[in-house]
C-alpha positions as CSV (number, residue, x, y, z in Angstrom):
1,X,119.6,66.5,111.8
2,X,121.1,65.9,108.3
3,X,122.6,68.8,106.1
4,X,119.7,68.5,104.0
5,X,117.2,69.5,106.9
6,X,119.7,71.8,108.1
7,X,120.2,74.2,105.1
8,X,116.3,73.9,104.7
9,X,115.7,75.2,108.1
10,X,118.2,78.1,107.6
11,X,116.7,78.6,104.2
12,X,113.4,79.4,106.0
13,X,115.0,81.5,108.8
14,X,115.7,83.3,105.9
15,X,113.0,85.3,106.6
16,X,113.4,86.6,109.6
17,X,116.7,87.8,108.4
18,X,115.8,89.3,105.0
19,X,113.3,91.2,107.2
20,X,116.0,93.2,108.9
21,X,117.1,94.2,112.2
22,X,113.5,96.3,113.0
23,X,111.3,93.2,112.1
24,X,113.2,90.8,113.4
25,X,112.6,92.6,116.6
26,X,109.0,92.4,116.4
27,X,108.4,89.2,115.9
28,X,110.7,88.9,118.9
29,X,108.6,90.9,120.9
30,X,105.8,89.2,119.3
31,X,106.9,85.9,120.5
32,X,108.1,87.2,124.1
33,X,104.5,88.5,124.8
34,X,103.0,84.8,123.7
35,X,105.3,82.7,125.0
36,X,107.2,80.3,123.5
37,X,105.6,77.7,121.3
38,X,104.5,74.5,122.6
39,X,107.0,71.8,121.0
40,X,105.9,69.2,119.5
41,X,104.2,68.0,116.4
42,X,100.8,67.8,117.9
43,X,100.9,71.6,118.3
44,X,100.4,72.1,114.4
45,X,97.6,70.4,112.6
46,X,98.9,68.4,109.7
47,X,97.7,71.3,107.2
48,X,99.9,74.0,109.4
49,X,102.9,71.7,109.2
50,X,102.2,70.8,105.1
51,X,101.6,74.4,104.8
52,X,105.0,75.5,106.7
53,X,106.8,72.8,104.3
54,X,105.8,74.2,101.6
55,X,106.1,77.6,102.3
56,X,109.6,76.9,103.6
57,X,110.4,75.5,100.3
58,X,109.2,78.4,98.4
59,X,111.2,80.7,101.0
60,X,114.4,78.4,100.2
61,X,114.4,79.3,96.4
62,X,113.7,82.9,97.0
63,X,116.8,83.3,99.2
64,X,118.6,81.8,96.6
65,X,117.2,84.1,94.0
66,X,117.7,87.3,96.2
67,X,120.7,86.7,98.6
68,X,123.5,87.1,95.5
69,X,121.4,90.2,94.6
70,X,121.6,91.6,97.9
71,X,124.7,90.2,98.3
72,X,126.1,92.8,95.0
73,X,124.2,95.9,95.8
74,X,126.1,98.7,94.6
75,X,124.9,100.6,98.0
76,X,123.0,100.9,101.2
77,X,120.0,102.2,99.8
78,X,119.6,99.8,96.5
79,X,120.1,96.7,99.4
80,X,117.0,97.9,101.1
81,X,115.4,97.8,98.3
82,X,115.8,94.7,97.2
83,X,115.5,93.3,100.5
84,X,112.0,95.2,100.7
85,X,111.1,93.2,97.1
86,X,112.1,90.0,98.8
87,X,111.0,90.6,101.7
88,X,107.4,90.8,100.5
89,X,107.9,87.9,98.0
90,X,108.5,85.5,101.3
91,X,105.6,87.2,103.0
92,X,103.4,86.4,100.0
93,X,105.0,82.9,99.6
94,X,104.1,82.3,103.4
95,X,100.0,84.0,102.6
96,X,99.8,81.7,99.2
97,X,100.6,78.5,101.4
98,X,97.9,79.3,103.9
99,X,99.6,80.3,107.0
100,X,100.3,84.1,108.5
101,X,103.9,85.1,108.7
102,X,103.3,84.8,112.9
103,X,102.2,80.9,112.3
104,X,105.5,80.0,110.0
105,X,107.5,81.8,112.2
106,X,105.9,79.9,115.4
107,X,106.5,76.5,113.7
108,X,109.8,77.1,112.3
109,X,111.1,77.8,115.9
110,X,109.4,74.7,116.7
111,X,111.9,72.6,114.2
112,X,114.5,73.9,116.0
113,X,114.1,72.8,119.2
114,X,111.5,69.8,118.7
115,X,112.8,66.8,116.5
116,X,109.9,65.1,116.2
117,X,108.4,68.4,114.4
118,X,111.5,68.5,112.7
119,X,111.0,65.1,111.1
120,X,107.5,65.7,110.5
121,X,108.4,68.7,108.2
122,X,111.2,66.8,106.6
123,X,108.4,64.0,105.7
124,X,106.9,66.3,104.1
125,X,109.5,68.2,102.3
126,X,110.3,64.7,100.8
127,X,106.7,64.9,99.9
128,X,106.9,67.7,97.9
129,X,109.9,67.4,96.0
């Protein structure tokens, strides 16, 4: 996987992180009591995976935005805050691009086990840009 795909991916995982300790456990329980997802591109129809792309995208340049602000938060209270603001700005990034937050997050774990999905995404990143 090159750097490029790389920092991608961990831009989208971004979510999961901004989210926080609490959500990051639901969607972990969310994803126990589903099972895992099947790997593979054919699991996601072309419009889940062009849809995931760009979402991811949008995700990427909202971490960017948010992560120094976070990052220099005077205190505790004025991080959750903004990490509530960006937080719902990657949610809403995720709705605009078609998919439920539960979808993306299905499909992003996908990438990172399943190279052929990974390379599908990346085809259409380069797409995009």
């Amino acid at each position: 996987m090159t750097q490029s795909i790389a920092r991608t991916i961990a831009g989208a995982a971004v979510l999961a992180l901004v989210s926080g300790p609490m959500a990051v456990s639901n969607v972990s329980a969310q994803s126990a009591q589903q099972g895992s997802p099947q790997a593979g591109p054919e699991a996601f129809s072309e419009g889940q995976l062009k849809a995931f792309a760009m979402a991811s995208l949008e995700i990427q340049e909202l971490n960017e935005k948010w992560q120094p602000r976070i990052t220099d938060a005077e205190d505790w209270s004025e991080k959750n805050d903004l990490q509530k603001e960006a937080r719902q700005e990657m949610v809403d990034a995720v709705g605009e691009a078609g998919l439920t937050v539960q979808n993306y997050n299905q499909i992003h774990q996908a990438t990172q086990v399943d190279p052929e999905t990974a390379q599908k995404v990346q085809e259409y990143w380069s797409e995009l840009r």
